[in-house]
N, CA, C and O atoms as a printed pandas DataFrame, in Angstrom:
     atom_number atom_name residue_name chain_id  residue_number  x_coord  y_coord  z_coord
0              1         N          UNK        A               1    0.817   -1.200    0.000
1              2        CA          UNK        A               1    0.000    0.000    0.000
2              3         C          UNK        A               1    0.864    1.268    0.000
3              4         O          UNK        A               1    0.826    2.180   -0.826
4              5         N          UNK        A               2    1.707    1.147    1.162
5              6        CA          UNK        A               2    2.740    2.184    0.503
6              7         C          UNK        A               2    3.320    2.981   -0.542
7              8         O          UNK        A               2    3.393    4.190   -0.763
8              9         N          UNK        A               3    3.886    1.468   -1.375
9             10        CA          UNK        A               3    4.347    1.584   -2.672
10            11         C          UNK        A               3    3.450    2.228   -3.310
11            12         O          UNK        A               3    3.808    3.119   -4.080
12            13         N          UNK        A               4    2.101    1.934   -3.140
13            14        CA          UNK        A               4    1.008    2.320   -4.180
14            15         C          UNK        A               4    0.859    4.105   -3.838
15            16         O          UNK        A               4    0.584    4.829   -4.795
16            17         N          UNK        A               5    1.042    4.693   -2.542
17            18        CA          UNK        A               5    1.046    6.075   -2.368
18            19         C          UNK        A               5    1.939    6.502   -2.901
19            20         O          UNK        A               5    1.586    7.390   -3.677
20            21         N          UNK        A               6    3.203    6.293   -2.896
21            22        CA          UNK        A               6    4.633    6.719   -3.322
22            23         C          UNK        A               6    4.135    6.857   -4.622
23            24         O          UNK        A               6    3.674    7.980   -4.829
24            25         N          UNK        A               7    4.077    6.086   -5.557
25            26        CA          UNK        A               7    3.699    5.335   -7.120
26            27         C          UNK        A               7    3.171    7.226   -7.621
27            28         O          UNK        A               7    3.631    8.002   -8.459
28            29         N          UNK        A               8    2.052    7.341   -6.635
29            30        CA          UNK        A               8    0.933    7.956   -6.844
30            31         C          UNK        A               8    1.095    9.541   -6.667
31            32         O          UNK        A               8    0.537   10.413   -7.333
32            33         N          UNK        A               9    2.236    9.741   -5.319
33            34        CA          UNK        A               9    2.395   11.205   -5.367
34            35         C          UNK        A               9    3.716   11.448   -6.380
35            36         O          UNK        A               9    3.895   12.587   -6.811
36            37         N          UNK        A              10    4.234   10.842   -6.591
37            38        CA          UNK        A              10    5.568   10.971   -7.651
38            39         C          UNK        A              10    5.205   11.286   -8.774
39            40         O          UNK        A              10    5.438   12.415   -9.205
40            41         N          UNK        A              11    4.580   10.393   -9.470
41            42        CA          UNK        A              11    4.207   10.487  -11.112
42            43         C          UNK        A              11    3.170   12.033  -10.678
43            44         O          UNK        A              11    3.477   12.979  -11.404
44            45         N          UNK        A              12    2.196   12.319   -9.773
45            46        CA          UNK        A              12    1.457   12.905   -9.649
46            47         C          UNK        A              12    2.395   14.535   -9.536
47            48         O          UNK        A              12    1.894   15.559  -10.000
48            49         N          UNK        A              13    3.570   14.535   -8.959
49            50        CA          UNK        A              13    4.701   15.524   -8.822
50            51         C          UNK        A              13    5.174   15.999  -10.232
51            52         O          UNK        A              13    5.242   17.163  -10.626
52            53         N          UNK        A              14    5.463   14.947  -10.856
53            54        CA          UNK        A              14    5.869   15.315  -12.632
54            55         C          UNK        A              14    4.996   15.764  -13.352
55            56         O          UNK        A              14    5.202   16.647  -14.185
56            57         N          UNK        A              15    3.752   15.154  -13.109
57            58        CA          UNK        A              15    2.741   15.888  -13.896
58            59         C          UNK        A              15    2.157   17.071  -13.354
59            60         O          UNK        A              15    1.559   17.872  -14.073
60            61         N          UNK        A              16    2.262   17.188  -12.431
61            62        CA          UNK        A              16    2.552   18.855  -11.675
62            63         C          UNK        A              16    3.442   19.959  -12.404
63            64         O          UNK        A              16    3.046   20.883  -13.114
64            65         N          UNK        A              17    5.089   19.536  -11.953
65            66        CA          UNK        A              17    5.652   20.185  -13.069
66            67         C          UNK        A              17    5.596   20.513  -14.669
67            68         O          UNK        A              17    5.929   21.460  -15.381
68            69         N          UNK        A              18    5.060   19.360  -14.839
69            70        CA          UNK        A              18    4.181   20.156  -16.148
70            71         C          UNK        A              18    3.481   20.752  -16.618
71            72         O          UNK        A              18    3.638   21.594  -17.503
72            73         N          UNK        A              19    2.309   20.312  -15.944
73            74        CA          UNK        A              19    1.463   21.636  -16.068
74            75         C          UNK        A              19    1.584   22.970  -15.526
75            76         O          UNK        A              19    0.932   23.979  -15.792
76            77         N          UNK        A              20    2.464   22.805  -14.779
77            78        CA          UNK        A              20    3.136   24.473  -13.703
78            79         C          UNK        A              20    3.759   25.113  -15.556
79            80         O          UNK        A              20    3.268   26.055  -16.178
80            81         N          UNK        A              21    4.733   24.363  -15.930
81            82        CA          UNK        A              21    5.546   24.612  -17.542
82            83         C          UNK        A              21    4.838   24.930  -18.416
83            84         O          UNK        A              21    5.209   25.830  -19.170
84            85         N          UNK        A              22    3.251   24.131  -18.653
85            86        CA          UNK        A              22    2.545   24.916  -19.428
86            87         C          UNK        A              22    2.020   25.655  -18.979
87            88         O          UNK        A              22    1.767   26.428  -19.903
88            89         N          UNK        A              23    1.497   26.147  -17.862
89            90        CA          UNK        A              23    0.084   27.270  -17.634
90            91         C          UNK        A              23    1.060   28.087  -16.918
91            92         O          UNK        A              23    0.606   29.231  -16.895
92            93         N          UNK        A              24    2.056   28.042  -16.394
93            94        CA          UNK        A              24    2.807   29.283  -15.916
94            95         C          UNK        A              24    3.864   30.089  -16.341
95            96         O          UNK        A              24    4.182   31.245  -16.060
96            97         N          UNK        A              25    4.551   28.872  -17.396
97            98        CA          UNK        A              25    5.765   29.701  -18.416
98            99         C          UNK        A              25    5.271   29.367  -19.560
99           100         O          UNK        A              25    6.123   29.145  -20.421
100          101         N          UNK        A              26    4.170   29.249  -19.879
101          102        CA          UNK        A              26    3.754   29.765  -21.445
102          103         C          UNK        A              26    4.321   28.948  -22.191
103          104         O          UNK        A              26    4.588   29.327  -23.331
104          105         N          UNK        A              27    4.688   27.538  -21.766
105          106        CA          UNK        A              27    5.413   26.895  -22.536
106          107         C          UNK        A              27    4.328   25.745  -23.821
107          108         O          UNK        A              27    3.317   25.197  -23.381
108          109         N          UNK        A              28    4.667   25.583  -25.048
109          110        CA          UNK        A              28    3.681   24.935  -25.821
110          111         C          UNK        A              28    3.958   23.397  -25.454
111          112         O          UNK        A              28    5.137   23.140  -25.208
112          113         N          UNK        A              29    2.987   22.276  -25.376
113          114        CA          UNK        A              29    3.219   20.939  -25.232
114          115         C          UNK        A              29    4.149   20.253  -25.949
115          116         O          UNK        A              29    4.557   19.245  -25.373
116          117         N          UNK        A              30    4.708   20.516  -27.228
117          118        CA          UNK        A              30    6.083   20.080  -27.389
118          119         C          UNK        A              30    7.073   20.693  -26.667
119          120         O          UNK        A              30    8.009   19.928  -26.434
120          121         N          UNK        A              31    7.205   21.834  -26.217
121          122        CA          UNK        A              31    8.442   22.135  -25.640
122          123         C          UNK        A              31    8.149   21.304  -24.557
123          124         O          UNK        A              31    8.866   20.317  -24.392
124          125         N          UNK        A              32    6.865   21.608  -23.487
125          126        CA          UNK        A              32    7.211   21.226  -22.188
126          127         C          UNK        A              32    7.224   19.141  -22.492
127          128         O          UNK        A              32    7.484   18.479  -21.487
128          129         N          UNK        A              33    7.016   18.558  -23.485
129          130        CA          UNK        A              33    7.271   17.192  -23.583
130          131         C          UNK        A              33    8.368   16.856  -24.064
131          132         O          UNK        A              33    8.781   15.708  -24.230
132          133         N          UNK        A              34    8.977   18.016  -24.351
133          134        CA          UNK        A              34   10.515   17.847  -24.764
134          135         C          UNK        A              34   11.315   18.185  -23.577
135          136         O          UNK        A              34   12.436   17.683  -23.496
136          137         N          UNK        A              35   10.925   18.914  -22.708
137          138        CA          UNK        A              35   11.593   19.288  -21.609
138          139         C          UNK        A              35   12.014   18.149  -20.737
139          140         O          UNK        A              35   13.163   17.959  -20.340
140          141         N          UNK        A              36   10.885   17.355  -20.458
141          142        CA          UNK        A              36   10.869   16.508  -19.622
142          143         C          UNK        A              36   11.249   15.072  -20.020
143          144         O          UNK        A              36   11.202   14.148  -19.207
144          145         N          UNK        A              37   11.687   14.893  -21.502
145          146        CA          UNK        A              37   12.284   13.984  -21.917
146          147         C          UNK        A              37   13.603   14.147  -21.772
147          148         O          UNK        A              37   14.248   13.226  -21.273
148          149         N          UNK        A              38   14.281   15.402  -22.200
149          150        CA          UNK        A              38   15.459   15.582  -21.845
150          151         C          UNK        A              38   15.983   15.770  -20.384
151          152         O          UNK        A              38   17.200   15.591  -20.376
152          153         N          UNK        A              39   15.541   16.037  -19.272
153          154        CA          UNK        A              39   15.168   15.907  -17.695
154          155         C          UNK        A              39   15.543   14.458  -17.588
155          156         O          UNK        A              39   16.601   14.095  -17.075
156          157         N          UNK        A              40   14.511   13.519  -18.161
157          158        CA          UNK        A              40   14.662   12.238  -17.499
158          159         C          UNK        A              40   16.182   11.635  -18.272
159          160         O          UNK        A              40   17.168   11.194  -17.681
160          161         N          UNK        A              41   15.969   11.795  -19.869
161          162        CA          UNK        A              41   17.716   11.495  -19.677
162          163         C          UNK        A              41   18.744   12.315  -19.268
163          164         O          UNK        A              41   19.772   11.761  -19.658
164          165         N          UNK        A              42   18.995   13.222  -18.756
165          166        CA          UNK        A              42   19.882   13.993  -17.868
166          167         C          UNK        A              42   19.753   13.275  -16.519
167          168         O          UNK        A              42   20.839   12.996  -16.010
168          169         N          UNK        A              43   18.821   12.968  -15.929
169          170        CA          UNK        A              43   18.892   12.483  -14.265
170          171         C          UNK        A              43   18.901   10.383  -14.580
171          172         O          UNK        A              43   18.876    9.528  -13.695
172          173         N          UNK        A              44   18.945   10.153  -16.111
173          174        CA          UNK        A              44   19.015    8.842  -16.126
174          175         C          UNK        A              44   20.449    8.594  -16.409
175          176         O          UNK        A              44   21.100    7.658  -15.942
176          177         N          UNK        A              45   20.858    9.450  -17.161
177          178        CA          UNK        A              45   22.602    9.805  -17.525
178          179         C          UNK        A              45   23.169    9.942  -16.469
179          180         O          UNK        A              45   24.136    9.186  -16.566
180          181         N          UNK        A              46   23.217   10.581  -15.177
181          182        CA          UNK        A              46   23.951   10.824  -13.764
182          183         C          UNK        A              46   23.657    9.254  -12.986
183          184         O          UNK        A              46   24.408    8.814  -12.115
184          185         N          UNK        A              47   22.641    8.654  -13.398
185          186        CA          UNK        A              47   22.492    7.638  -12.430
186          187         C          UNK        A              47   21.220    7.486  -11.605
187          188         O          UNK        A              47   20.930    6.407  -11.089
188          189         N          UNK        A              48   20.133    9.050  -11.430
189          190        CA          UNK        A              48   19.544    9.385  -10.730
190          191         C          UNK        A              48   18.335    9.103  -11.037
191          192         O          UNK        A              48   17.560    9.786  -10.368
192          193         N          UNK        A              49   17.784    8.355  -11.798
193          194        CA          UNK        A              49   16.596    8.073  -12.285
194          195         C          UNK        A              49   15.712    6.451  -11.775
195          196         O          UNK        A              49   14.613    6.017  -11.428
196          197         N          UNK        A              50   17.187    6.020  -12.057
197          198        CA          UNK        A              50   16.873    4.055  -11.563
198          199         C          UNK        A              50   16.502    3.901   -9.923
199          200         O          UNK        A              50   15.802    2.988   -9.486
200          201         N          UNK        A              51   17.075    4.915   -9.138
201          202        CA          UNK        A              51   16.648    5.227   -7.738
202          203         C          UNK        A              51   15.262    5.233   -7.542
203          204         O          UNK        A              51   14.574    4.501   -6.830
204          205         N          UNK        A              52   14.908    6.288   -8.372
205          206        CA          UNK        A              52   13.268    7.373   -8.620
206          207         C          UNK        A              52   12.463    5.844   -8.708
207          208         O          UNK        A              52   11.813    5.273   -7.833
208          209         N          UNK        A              53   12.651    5.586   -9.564
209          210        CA          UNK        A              53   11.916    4.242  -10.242
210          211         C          UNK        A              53   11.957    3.100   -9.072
211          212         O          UNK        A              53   10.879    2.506   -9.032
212          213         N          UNK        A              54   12.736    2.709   -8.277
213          214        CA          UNK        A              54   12.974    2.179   -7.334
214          215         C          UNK        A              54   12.074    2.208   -6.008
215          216         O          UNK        A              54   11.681    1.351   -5.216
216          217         N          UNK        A              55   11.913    3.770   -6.154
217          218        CA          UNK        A              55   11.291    4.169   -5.091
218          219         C          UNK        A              55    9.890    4.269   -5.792
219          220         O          UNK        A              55    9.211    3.479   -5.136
220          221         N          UNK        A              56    9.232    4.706   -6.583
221          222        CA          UNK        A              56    7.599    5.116   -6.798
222          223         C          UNK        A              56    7.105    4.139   -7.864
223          224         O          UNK        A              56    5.925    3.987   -8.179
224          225         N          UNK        A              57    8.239    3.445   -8.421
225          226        CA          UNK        A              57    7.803    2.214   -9.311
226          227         C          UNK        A              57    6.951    3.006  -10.421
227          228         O          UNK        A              57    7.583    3.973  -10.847
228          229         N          UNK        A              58    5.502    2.825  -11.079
229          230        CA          UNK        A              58    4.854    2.974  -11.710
230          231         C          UNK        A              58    4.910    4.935  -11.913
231          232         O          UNK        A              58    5.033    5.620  -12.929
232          233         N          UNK        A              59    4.783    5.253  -10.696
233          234        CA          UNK        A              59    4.820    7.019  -10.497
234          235         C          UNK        A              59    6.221    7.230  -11.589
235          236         O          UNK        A              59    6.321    8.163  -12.386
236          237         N          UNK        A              60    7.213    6.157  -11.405
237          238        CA          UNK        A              60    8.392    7.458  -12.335
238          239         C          UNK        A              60    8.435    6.713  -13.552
239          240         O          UNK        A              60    8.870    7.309  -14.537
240          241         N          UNK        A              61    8.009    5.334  -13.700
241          242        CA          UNK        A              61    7.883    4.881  -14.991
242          243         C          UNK        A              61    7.118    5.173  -16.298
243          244         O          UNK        A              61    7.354    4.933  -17.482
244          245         N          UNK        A              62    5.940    5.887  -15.523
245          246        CA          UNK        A              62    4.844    6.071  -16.586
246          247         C          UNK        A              62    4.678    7.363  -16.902
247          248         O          UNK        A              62    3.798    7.645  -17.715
248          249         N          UNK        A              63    5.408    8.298  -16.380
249          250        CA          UNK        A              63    5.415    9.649  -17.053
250          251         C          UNK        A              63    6.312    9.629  -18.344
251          252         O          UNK        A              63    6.808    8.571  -18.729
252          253         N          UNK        A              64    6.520   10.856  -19.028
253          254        CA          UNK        A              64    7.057   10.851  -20.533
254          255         C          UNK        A              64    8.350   11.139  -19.639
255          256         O          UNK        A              64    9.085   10.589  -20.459
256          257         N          UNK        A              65    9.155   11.503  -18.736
257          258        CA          UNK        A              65   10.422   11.810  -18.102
258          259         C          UNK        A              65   10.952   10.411  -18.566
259          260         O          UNK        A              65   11.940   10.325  -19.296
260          261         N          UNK        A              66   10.203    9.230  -18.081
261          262        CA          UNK        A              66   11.084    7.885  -17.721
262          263         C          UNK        A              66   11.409    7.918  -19.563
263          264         O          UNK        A              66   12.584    7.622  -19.779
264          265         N          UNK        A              67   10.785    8.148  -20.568
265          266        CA          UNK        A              67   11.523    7.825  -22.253
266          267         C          UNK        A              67   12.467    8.411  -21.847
267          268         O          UNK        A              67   13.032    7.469  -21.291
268          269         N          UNK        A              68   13.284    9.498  -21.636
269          270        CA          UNK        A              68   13.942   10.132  -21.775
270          271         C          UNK        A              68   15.243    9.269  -20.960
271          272         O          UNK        A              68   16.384    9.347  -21.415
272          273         N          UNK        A              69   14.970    8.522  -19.830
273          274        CA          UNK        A              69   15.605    7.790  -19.154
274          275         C          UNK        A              69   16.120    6.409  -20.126
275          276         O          UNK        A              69   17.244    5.942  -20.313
276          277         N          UNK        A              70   14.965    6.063  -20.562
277          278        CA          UNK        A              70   15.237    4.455  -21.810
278          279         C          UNK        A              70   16.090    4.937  -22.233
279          280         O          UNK        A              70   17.195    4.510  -21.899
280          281         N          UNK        A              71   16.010    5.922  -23.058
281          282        CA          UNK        A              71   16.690    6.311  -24.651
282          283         C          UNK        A              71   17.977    6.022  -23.734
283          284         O          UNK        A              71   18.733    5.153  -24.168
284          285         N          UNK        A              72   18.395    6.769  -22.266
285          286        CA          UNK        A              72   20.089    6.620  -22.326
286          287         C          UNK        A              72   20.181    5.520  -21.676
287          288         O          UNK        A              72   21.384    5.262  -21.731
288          289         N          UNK        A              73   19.783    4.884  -21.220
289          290        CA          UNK        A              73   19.845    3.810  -20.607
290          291         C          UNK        A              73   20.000    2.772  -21.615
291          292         O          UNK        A              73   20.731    1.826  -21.320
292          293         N          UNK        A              74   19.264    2.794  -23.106
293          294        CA          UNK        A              74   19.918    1.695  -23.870
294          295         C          UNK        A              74   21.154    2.247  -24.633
295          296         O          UNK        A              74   21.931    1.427  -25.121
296          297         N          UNK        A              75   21.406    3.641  -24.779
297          298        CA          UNK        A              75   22.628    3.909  -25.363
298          299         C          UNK        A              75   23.602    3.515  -24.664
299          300         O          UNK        A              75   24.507    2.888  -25.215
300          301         N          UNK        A              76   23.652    3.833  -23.079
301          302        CA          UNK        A              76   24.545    3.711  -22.528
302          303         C          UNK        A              76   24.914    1.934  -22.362
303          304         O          UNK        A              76   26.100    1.681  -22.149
304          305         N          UNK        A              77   24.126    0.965  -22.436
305          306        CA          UNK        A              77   24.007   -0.443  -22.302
306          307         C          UNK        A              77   24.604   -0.647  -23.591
307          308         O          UNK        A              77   25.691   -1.220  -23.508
308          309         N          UNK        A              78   24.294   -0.403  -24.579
309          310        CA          UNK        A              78   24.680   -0.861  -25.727
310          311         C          UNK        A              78   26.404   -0.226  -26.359
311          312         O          UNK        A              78   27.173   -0.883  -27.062
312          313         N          UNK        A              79   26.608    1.035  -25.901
313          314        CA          UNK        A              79   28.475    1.567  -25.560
314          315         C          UNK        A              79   28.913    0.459  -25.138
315          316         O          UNK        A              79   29.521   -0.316  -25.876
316          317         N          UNK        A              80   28.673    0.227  -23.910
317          318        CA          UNK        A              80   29.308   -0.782  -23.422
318          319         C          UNK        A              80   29.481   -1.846  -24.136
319          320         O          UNK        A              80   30.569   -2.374  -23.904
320          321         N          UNK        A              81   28.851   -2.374  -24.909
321          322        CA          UNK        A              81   28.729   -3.698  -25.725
322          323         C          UNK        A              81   29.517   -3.715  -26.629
323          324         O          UNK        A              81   30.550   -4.383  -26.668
324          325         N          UNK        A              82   29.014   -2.810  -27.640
325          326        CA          UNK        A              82   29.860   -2.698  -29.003
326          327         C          UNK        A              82   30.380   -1.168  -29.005
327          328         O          UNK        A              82   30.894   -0.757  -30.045
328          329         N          UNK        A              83   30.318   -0.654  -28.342
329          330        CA          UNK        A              83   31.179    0.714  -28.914
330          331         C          UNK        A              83   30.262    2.163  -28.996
331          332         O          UNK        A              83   29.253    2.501  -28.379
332          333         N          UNK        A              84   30.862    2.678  -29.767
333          334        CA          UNK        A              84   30.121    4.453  -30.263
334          335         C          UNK        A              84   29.373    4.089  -31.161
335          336         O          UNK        A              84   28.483    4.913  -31.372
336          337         N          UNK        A              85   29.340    3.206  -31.791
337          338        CA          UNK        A              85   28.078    2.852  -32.580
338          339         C          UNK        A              85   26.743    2.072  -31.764
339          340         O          UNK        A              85   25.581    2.075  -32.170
340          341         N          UNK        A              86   27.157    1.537  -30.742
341          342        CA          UNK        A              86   25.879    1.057  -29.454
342          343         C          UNK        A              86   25.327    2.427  -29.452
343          344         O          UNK        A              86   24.330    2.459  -30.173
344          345         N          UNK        A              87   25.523    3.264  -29.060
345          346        CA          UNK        A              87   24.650    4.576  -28.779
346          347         C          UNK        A              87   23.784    4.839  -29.676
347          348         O          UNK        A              87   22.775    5.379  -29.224
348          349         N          UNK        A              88   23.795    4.647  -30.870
349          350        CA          UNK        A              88   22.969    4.999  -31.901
350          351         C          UNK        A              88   22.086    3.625  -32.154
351          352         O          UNK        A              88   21.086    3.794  -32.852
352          353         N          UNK        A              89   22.268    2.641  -31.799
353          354        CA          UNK        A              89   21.277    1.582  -31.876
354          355         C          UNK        A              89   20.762    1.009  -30.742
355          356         O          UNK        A              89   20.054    0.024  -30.954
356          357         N          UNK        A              90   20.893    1.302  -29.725
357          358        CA          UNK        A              90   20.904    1.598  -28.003
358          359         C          UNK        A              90   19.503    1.979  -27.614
359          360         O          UNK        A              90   18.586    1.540  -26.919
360          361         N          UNK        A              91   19.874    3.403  -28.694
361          362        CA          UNK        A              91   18.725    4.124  -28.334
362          363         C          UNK        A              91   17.239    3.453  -29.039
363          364         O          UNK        A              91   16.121    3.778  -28.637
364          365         N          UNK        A              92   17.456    2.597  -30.008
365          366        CA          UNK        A              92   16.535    1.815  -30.542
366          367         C          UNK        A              92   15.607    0.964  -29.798
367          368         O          UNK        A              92   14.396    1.004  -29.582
368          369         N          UNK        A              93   16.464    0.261  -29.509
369          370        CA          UNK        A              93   16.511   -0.830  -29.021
370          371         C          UNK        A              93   15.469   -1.596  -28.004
371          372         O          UNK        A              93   14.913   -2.693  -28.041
372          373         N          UNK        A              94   15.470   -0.318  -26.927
373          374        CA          UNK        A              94   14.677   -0.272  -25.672
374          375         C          UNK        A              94   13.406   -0.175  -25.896
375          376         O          UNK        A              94   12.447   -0.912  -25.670
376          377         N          UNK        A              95   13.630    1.530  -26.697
377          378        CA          UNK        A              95   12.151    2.210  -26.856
378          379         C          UNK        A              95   11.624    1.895  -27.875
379          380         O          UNK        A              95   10.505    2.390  -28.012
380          381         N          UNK        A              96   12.122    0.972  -29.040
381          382        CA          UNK        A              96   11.286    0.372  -30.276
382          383         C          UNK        A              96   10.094    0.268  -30.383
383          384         O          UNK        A              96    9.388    0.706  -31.291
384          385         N          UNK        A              97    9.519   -0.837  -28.651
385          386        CA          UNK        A              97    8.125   -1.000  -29.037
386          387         C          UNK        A              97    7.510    0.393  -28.404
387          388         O          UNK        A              97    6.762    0.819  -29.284
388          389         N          UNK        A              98    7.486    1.123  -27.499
389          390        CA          UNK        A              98    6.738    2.645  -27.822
390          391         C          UNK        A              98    7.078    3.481  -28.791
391          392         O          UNK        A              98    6.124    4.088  -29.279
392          393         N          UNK        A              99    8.115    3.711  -29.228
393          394        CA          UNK        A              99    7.843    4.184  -30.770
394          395         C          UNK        A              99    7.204    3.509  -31.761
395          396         O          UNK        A              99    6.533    4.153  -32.566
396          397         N          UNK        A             100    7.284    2.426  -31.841
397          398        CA          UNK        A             100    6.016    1.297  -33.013
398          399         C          UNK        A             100    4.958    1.653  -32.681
399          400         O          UNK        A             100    4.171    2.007  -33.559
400          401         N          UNK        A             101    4.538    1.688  -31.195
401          402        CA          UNK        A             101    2.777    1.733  -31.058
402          403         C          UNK        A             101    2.688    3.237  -31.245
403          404         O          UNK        A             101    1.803    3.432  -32.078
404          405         N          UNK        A             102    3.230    4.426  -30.824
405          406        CA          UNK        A             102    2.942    5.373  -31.369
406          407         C          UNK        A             102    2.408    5.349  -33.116
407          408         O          UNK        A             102    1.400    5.327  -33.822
408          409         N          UNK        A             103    3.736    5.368  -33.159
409          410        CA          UNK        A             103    3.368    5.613  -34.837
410          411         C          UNK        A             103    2.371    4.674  -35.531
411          412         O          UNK        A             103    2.030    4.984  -36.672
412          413         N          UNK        A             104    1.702    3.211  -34.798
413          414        CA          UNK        A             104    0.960    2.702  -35.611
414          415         C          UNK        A             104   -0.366    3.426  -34.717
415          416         O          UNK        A             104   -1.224    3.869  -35.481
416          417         N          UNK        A             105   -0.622    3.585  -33.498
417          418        CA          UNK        A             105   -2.301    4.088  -32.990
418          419         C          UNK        A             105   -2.308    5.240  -33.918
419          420         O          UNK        A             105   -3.164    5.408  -34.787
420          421         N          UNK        A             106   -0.893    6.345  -33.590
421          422        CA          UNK        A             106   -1.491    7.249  -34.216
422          423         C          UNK        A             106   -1.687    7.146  -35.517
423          424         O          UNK        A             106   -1.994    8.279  -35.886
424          425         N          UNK        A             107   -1.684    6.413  -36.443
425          426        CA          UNK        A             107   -1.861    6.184  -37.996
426          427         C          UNK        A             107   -3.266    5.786  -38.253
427          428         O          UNK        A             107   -3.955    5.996  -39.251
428          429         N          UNK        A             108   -3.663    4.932  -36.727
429          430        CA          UNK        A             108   -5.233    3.963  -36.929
430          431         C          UNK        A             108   -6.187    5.377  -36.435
431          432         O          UNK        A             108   -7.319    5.437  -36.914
432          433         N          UNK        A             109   -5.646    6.747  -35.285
433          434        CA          UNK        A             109   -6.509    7.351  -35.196
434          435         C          UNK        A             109   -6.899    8.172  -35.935
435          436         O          UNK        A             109   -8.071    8.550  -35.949
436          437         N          UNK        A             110   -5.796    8.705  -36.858
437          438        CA          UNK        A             110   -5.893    9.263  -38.178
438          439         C          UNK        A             110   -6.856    8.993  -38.802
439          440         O          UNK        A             110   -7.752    9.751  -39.174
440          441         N          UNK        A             111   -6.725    7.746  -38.983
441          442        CA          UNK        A             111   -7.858    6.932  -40.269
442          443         C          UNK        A             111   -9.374    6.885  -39.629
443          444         O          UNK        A             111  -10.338    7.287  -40.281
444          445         N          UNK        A             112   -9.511    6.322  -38.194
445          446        CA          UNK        A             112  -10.542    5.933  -37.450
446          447         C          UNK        A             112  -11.351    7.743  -37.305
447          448         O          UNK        A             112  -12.563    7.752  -37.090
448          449         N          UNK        A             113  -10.673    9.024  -37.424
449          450        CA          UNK        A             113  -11.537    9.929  -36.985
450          451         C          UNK        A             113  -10.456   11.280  -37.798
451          452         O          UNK        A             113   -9.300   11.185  -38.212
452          453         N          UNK        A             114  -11.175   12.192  -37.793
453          454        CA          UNK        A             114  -10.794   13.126  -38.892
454          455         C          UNK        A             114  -10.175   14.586  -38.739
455          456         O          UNK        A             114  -10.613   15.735  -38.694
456          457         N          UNK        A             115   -8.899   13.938  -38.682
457          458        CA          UNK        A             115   -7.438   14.765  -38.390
458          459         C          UNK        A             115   -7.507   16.173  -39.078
459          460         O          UNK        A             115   -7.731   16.311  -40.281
460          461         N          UNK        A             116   -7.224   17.540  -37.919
461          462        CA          UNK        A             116   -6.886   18.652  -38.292
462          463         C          UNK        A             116   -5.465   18.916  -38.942
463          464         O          UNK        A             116   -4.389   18.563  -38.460
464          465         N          UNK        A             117   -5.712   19.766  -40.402
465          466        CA          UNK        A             117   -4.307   19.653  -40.435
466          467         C          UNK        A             117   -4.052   19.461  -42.072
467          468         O          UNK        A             117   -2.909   19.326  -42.507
C-alpha cells in the first residue's frame, strides 16, 4: 500500500511540473514534452533516475520523463557492448516497441476519426 502512495504522489509531482511549464511559463506541449524527456535522460545519464523508479515504481515509470531515461539507458548499455556505434542503436533498441505503437495508434486514429491539419 505504501508503494502504491509513493507510485501515486511521484508520477502525480511530474505531472505537476508540467502543467506548472505549461500554464505558468507559457510553454507549448512540445516544448514542455521535450523538456521533460530531456530531464529524465539527464537524471538517467547521472544515475539518478533508476533510484526514482525504485522508489515510486509505476509514479516514475509512466510519465514521458522515464523515455527520456530508456533512450540513455539503452545507449549507454549498448556503448558498453559494441562501442560508439551502441549509442545509436541503443537508443533503438529499448524504446522500439513505444515508438512502433505510437506511430501505428497514431496512424489507426488518423484513419478511425478526422485529423486537423
Amino acid at each position: 500500500m505504501e508503494k502504491l502512495l509513493w507510485a501515486f504522489i511521484i508520477g502525480g509531482l511530474i505531472c505537476v511540473i508540467g502543467q506548472i511549464m505549461l500554464d505558468g511559463f507559457k510553454l507549448t506541449p512540445a516544448h514542455t514534452t521535450s523538456t521533460l524527456v530531456v530531464v529524465g535522460a539527464i537524471l538517467g545519464g547521472f544515475g539518478l533516475y533508476e533510484p526514482l523508479v525504485e522508489f515510486a515504481g509505476a509514479g516514475a515509470t509512466v510519465p514521458i520523463s522515464s523515455f527520456g531515461n530508456s533512450l540513455v539507458k539503452g545507449a549507454l548499455k549498448e556503448f558498453e557492448s559494441t562501442g560508439p556505434i551502441g549509442v545509436l542503436t541503443g537508443i533503438f533498441q529499448i524504446t522500439s516497441g513505444g515508438i512502433s505503437a505510437a506511430i501505428i495508434f497514431g496512424f489507426i486514429g488518423a484513419l478511425v476519426f478526422k485529423p486537423k491539419g
